[in-house]
N, CA, C and O atoms as a MOPAC input file, in Angstrom:
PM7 MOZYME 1SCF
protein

 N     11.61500 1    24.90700 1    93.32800 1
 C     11.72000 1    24.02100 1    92.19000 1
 C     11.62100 1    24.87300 1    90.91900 1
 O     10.85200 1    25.81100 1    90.70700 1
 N     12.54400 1    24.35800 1    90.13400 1
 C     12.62200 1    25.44500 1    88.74200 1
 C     11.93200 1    24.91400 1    87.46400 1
 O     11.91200 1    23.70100 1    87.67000 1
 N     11.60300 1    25.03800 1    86.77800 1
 C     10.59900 1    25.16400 1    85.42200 1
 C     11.44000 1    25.55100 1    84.62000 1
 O     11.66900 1    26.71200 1    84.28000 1
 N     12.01500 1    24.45300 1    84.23100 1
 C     13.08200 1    24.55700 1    82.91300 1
 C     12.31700 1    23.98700 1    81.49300 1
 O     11.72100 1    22.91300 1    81.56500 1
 N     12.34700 1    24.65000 1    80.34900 1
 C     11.70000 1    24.16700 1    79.32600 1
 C     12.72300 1    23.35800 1    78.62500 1
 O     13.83000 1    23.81700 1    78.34500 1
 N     12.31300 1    22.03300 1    78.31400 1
 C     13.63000 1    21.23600 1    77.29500 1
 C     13.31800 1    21.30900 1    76.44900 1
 O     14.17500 1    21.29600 1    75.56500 1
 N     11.57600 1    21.46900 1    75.96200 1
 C     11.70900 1    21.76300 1    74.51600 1
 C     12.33900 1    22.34400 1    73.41300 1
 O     12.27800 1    23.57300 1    73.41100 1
 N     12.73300 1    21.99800 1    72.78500 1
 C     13.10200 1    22.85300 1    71.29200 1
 C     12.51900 1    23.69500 1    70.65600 1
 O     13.02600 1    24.80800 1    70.52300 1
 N     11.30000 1    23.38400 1    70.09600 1
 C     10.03600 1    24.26900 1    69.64900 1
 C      9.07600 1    24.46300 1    70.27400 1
 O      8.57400 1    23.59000 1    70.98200 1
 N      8.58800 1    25.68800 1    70.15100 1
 C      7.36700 1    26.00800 1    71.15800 1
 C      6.49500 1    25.59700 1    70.99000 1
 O      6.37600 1    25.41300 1    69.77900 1
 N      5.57200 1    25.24500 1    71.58000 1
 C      4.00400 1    24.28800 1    70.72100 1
 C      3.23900 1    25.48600 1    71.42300 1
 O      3.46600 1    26.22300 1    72.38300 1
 N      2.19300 1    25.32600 1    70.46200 1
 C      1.13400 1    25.77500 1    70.07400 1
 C     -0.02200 1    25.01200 1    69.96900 1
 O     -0.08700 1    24.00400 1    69.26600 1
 N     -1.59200 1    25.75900 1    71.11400 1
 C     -2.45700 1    25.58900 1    70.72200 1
 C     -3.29600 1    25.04200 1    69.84500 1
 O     -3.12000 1    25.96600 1    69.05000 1
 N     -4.49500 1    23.95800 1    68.95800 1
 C     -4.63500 1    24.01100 1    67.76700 1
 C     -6.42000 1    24.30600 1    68.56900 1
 O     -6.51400 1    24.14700 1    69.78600 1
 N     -7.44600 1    24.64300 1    67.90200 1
 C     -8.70500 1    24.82100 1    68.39500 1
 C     -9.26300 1    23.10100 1    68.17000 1
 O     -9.52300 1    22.39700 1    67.19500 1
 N     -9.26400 1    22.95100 1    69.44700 1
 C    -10.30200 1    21.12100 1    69.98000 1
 C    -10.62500 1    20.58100 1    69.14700 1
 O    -10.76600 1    21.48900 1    68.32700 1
 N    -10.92700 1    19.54800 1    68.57700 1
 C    -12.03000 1    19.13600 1    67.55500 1
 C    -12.11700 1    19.75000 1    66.23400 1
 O    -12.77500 1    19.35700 1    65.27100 1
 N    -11.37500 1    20.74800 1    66.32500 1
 C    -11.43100 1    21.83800 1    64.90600 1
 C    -10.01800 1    21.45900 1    64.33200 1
 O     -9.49100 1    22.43500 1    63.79800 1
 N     -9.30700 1    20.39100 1    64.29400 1
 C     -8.07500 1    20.19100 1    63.48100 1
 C     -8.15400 1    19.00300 1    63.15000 1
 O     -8.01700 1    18.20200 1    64.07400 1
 N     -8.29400 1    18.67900 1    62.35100 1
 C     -8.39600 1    17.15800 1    61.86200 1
 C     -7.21600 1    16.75900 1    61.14700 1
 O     -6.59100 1    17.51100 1    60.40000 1
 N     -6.91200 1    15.51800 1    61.39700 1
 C     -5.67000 1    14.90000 1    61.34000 1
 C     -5.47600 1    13.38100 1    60.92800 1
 O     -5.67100 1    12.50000 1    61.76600 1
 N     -5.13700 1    13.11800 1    59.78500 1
 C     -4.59200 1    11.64800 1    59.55700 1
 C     -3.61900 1    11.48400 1    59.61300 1
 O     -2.80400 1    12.36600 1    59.34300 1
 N     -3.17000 1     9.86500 1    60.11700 1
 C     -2.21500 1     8.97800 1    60.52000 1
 C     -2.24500 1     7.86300 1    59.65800 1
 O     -3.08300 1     6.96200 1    59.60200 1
 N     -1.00800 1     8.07700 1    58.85500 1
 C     -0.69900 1     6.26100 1    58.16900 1
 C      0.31800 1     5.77400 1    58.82500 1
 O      1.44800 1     6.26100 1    58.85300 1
 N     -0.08500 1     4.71500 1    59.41600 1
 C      1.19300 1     3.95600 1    59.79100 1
 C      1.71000 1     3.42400 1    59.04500 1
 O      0.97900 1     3.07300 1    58.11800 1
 N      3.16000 1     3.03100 1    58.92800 1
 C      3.96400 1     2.31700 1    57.81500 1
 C      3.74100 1     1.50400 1    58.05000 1
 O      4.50400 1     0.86600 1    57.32500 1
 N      2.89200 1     0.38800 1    58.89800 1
 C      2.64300 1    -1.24400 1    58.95800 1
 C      0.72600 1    -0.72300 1    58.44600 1
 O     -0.19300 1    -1.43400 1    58.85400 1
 N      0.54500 1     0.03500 1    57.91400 1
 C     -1.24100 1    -0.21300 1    57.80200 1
 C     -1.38600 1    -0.39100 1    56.99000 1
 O     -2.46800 1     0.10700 1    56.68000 1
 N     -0.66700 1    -1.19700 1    55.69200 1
 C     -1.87000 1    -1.61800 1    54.91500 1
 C     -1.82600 1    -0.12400 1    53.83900 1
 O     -1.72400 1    -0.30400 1    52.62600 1
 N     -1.88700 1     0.90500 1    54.24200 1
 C     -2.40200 1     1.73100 1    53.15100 1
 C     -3.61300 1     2.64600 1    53.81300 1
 O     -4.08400 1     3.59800 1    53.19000 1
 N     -4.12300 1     2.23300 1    55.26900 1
 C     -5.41100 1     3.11800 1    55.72300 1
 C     -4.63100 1     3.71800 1    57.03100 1
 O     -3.85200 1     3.31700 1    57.89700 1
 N     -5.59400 1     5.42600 1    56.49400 1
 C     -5.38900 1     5.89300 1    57.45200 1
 C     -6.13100 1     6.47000 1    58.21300 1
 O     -6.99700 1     7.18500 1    57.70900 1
 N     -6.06700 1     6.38500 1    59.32800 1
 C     -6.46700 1     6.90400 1    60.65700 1
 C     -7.22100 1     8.41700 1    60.97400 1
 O     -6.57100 1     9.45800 1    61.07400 1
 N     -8.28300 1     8.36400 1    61.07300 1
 C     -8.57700 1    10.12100 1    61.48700 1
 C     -8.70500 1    10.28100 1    63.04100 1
 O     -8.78000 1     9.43300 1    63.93000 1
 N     -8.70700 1    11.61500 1    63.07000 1
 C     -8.36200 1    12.05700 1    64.69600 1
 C     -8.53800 1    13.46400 1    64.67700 1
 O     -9.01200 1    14.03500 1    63.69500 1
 N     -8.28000 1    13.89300 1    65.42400 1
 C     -7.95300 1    15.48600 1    65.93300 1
 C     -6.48100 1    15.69800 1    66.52800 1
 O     -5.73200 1    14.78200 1    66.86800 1
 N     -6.22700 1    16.92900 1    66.58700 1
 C     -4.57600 1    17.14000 1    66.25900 1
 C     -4.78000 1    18.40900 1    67.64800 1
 O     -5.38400 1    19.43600 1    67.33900 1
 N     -4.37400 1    18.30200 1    68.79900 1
 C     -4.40100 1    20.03100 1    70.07600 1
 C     -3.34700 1    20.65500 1    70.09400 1
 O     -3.58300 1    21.84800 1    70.28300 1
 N     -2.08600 1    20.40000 1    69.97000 1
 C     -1.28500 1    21.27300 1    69.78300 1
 C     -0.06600 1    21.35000 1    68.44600 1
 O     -0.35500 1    20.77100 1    67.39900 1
 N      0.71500 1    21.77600 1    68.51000 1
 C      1.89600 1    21.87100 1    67.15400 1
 C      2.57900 1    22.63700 1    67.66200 1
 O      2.27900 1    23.51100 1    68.47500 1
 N      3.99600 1    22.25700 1    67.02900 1
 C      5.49500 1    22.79500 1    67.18400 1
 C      6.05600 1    22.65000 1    65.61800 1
 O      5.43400 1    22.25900 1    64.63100 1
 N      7.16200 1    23.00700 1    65.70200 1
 C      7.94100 1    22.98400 1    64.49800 1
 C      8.17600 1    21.09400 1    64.01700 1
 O      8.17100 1    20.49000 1    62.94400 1
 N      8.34900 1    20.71800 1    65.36700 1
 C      8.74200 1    19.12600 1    66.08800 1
 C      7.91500 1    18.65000 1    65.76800 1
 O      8.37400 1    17.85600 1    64.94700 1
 N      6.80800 1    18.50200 1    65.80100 1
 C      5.55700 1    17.53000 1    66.11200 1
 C      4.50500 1    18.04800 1    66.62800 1
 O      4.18000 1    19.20000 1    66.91700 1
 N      3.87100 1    16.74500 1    66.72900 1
 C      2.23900 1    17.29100 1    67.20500 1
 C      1.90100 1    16.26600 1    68.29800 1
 O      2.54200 1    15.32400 1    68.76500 1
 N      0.30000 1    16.91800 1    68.62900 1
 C      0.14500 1    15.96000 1    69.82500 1
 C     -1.32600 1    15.70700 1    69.45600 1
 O     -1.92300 1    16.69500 1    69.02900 1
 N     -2.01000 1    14.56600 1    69.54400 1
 C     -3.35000 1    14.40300 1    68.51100 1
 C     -4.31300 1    13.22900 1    69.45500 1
 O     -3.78500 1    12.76400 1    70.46500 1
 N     -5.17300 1    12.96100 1    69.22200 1
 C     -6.34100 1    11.77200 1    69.36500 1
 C     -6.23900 1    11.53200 1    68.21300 1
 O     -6.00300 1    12.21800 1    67.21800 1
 N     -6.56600 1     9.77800 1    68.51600 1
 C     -7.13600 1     8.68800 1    67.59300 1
 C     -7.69300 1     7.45700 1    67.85000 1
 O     -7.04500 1     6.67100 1    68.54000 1
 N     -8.59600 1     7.19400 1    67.49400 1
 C     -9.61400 1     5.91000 1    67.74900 1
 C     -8.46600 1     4.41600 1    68.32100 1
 O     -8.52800 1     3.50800 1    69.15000 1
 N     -7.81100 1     4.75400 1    67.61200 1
 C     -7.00500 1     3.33000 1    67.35900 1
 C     -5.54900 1     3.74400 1    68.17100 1
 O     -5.04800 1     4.85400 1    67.99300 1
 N     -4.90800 1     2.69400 1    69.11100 1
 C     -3.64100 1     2.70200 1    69.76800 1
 C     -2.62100 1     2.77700 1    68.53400 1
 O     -2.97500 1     2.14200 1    67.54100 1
 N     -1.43100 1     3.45000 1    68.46100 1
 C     -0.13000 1     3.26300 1    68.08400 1
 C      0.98300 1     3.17300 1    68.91600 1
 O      1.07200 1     4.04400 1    69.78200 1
 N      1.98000 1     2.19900 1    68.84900 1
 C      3.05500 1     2.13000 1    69.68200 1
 C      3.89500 1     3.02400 1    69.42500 1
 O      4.06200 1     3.57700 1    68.33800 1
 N      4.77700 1     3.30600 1    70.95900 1
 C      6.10400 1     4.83000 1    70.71000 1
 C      6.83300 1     3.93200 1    69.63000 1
 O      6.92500 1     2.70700 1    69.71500 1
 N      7.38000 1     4.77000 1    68.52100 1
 C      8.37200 1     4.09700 1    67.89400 1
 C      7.93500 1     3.77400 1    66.11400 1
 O      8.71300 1     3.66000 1    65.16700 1
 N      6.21700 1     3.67700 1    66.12200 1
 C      5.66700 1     3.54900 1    65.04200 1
 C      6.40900 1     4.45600 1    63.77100 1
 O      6.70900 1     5.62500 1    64.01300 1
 N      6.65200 1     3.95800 1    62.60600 1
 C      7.02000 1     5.17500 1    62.07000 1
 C      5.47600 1     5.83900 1    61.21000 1
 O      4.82800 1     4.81900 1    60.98000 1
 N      4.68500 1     7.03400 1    60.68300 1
 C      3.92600 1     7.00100 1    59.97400 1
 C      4.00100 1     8.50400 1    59.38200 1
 O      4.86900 1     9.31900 1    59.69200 1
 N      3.10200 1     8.69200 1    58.61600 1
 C      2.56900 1     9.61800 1    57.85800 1
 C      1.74900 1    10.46400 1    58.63200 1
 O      0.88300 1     9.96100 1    59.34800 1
 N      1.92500 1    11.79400 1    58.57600 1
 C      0.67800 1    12.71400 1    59.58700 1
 C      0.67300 1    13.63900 1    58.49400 1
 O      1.61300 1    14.29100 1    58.04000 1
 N     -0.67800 1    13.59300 1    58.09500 1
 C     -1.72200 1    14.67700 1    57.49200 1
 C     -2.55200 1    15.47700 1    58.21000 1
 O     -3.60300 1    15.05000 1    58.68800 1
 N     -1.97700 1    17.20600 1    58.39600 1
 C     -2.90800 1    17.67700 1    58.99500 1
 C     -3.05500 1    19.33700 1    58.47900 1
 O     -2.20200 1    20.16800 1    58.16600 1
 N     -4.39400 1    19.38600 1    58.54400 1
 C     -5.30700 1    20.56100 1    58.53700 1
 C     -5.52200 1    21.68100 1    59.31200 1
 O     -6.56600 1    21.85800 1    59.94100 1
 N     -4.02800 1    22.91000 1    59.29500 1
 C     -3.95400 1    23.84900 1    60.34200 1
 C     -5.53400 1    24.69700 1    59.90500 1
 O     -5.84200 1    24.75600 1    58.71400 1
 N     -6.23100 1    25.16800 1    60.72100 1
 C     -7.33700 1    26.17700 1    60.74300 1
 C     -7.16600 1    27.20300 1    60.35000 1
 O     -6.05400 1    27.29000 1    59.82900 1
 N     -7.65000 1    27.97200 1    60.32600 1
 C     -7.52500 1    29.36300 1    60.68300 1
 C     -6.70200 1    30.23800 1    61.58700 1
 O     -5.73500 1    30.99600 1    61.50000 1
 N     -7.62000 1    29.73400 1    62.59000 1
 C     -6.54200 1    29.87300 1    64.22100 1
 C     -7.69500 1    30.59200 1    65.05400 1
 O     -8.79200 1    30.80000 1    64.53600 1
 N     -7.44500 1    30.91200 1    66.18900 1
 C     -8.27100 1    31.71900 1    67.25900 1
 C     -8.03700 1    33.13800 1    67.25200 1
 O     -8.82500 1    34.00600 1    67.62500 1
 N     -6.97700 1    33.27500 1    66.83000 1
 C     -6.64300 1    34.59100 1    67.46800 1
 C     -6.22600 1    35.30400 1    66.16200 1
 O     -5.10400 1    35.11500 1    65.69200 1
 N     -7.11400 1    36.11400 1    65.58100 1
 C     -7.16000 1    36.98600 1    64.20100 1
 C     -5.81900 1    38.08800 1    64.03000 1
 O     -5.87500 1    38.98000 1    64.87600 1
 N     -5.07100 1    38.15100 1    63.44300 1
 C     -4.25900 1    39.85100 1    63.57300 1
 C     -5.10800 1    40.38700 1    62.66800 1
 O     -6.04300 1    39.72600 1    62.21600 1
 N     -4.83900 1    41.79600 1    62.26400 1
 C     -5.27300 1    42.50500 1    61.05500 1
 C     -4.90500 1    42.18900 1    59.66500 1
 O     -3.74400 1    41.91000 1    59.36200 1
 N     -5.66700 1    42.21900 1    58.99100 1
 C     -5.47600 1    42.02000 1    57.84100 1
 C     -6.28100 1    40.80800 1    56.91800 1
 O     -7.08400 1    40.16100 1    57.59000 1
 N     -6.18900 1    40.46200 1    55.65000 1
 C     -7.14400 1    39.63000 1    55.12100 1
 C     -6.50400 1    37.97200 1    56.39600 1
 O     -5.44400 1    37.82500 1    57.00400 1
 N     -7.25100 1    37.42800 1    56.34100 1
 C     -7.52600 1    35.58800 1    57.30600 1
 C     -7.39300 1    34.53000 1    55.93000 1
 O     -8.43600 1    34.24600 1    55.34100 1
 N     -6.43700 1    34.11500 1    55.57600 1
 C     -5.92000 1    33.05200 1    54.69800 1
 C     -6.69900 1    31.78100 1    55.43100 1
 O     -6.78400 1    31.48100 1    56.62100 1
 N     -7.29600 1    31.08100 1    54.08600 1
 C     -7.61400 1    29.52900 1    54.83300 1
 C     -6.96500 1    28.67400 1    55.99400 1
 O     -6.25600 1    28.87500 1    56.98000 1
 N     -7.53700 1    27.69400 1    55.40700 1
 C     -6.68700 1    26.28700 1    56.39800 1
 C     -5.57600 1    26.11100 1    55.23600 1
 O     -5.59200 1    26.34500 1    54.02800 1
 N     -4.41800 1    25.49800 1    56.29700 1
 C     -3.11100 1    24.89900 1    55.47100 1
 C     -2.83500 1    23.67300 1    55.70800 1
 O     -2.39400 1    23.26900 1    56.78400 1
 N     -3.09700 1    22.90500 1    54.62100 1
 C     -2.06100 1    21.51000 1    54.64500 1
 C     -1.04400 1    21.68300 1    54.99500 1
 O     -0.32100 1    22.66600 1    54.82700 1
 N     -0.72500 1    20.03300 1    55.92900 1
 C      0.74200 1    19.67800 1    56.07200 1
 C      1.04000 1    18.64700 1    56.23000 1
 O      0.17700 1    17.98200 1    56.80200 1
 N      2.08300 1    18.04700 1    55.93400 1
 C      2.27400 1    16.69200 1    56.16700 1
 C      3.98400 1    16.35300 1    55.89600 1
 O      4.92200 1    16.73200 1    55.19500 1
 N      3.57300 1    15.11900 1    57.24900 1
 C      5.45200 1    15.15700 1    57.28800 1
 C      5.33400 1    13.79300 1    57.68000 1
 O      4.26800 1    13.27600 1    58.01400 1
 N      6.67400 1    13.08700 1    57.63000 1
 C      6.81700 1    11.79500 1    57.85600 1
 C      7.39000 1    11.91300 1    59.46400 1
 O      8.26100 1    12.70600 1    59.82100 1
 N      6.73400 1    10.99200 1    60.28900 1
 C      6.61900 1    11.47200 1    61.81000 1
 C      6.97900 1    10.08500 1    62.40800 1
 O      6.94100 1     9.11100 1    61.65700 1
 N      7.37500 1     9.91200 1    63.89100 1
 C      7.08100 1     9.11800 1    64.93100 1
 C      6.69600 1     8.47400 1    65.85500 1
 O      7.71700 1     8.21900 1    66.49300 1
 N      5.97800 1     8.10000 1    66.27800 1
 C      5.22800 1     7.88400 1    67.21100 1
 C      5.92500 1     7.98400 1    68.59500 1
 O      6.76000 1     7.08100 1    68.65000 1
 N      5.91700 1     8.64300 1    69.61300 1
 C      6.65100 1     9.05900 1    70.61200 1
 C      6.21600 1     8.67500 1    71.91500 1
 O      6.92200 1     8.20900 1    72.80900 1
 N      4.71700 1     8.96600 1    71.95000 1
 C      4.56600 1     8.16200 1    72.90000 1
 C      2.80400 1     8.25900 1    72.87900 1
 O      2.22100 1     9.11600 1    72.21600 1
 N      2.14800 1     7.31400 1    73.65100 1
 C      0.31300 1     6.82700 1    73.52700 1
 C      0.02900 1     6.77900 1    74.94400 1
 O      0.72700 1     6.25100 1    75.80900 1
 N     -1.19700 1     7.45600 1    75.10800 1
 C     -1.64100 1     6.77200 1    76.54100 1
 C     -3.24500 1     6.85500 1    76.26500 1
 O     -3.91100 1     7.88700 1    76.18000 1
 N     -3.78300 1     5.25500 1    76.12400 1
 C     -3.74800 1     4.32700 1    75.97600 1
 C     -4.61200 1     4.02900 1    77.82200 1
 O     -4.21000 1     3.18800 1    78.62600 1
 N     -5.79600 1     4.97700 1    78.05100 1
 C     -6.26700 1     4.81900 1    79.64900 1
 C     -6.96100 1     3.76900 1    80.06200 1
 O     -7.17600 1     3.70500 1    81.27300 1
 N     -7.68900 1     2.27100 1    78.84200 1
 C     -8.24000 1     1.42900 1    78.73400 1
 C     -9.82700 1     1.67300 1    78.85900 1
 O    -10.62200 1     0.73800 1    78.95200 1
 N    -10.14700 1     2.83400 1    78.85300 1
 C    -11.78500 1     3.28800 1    78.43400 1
 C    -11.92700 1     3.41400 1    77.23500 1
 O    -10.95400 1     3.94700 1    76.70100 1
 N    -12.61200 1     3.18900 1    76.67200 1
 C    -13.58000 1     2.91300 1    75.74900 1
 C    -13.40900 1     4.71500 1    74.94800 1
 O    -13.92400 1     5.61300 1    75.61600 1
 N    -12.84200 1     5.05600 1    73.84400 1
 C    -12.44100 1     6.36400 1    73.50900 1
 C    -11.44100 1     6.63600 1    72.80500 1
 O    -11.05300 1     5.57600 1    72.31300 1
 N    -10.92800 1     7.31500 1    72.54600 1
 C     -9.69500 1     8.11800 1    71.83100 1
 C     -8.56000 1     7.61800 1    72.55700 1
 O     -8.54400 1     7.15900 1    73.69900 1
 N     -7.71900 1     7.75000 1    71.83700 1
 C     -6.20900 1     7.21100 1    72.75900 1
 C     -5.83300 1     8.55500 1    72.35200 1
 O     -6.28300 1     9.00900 1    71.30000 1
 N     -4.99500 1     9.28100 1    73.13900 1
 C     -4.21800 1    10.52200 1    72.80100 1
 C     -2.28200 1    10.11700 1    72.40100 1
 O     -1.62400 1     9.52700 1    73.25700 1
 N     -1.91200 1    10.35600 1    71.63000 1
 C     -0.30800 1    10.15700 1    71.36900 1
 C      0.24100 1    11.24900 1    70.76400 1
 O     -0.52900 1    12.01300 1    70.18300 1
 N      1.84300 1    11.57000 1    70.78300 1
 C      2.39900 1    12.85900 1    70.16500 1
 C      3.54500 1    11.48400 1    69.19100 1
 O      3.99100 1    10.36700 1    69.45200 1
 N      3.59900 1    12.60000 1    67.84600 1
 C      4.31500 1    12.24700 1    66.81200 1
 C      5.62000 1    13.33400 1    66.86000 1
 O      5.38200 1    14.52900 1    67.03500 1
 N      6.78600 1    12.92700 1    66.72200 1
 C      7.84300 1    13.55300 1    66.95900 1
 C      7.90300 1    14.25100 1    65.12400 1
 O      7.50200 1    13.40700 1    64.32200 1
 N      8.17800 1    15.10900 1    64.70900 1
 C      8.57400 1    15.16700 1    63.13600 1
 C      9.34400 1    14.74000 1    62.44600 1
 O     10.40400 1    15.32900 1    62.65800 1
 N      9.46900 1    13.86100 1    61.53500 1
 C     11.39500 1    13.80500 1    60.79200 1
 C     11.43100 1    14.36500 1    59.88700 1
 O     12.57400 1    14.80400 1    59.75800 1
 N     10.69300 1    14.70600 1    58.94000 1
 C     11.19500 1    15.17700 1    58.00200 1
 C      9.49000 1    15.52500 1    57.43500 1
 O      8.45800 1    14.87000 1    57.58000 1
 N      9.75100 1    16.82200 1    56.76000 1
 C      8.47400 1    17.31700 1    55.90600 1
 C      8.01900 1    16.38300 1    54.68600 1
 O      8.70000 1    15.45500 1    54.24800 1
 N      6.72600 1    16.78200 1    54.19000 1
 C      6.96400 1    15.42100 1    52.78600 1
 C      6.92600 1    15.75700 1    51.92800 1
 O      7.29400 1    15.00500 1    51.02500 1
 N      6.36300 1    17.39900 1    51.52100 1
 C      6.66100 1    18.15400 1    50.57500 1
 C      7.26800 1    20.03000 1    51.11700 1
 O      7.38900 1    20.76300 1    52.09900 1
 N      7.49500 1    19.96900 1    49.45900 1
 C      8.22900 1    21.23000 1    49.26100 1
 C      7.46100 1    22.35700 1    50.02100 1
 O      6.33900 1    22.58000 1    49.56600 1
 N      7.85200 1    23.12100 1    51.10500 1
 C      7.37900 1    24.18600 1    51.36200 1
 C      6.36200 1    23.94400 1    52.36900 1
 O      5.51700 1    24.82200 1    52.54000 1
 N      6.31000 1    22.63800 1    53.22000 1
 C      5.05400 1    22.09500 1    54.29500 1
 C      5.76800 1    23.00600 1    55.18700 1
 O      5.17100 1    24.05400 1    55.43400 1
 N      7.41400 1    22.76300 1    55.95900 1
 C      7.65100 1    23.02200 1    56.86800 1
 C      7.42100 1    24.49100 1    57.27000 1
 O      7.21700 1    24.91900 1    58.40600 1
 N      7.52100 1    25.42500 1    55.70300 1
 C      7.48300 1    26.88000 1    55.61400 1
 C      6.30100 1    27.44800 1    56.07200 1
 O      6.14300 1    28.25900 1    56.98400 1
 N      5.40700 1    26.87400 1    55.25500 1
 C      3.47300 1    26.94400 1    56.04500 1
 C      3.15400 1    26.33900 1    57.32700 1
 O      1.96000 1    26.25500 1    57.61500 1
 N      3.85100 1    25.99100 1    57.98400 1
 C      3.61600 1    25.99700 1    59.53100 1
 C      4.26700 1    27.00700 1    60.27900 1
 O      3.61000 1    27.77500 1    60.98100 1
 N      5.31000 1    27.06600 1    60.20500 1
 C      6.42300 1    28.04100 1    60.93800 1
 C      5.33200 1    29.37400 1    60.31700 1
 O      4.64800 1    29.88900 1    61.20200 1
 N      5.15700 1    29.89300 1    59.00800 1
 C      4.70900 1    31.25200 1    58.86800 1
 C      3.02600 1    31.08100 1    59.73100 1
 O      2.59200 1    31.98300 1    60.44700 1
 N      2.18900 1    29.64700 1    59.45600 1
 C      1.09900 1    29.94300 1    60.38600 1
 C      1.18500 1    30.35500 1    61.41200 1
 O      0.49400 1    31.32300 1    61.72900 1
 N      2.29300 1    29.61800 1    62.53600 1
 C      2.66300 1    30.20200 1    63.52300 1
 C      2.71300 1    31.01200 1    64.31200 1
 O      2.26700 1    31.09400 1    65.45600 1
 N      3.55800 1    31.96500 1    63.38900 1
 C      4.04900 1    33.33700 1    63.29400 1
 C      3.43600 1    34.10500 1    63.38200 1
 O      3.50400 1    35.10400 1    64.09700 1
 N      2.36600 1    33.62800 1    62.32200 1
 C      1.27000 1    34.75700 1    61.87800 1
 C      0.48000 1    35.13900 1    63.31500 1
 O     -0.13200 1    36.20700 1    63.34200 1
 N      0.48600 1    34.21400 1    64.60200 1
 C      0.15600 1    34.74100 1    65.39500 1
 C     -1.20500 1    33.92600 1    65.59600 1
 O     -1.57600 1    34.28600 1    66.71400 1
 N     -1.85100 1    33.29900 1    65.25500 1
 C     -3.13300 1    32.67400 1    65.13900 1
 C     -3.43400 1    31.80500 1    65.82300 1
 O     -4.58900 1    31.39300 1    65.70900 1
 N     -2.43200 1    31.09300 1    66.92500 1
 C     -2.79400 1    30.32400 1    67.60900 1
 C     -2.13300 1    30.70700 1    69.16000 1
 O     -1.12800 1    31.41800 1    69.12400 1
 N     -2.66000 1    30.25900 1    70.58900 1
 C     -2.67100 1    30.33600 1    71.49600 1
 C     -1.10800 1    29.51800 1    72.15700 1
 O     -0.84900 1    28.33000 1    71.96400 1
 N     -0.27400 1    30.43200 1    72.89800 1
 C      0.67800 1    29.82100 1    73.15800 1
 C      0.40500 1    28.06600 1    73.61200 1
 O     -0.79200 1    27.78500 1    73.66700 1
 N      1.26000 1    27.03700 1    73.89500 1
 C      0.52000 1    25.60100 1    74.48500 1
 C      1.61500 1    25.97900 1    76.40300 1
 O      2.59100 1    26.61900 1    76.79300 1
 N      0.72800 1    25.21000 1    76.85900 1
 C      1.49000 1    25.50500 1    78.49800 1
 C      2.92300 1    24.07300 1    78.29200 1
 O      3.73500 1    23.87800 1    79.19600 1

């Protein structure tokens, strides 16, 4: 059996609990959602949140790349904002009492130069390939 990747972008690692992440849904009212964010791609992300969203939701994702795990040489630049107008792709939603985990597909960045500060975090090497 072969192990074909369909992905597009490679995802990446984010450190557990150490990425924090808001969600506005375009039906909320105006509130948004906190969570934690485990991996990233160019595409999207894959996150926890208290609260269910359906595949298909459209919303807002605000998130807080770290540092990263894995240092190269040289000076360690903060955390980077980002935020892009996203999808809801898919939730699962295990009926215990907890976090629902869901991935947001990307559509489009929401400002000038978000998409650039991810791709160079990336790059920079700072985070752990994702399986």
């Amino acid at each position: 059996m072969s192990s074909v990747n369909r992905r597009r972008y490679e995802r990446f690692e984010l450190p557990a609990a150490y990425t924090e992440v808001k969600v506005l849904p375009e039906t909320g009212q105006g509130r948004w959602l906190s969570g934690h964010a485990y991996d990233i791609s160019e595409g999207g992300v894959r996150l926890e949140l208290d609260e269910e969203l359906a595949a298909g939701t459209p919303v807002r994702v605000r998130l807080m790349l770290p540092v990263g795990e894995v240092a190269p040489l040289g000076p360690v630049p903060g955390p980077v904002e980002i935020e892009a107008e996203a999808t809801i792709v898919w939730s699962d939603d295990d009926g215990v009492r907890g976090p629902v985990q869901l991935a947001a597909s990307f559509e489009r960045f929401a400002r000038a130069g978000d998409r650039e500060r991810l791709v160079r975090r990336v790059v920079e090497g700072r985070f752990r390939r994702a399986a």
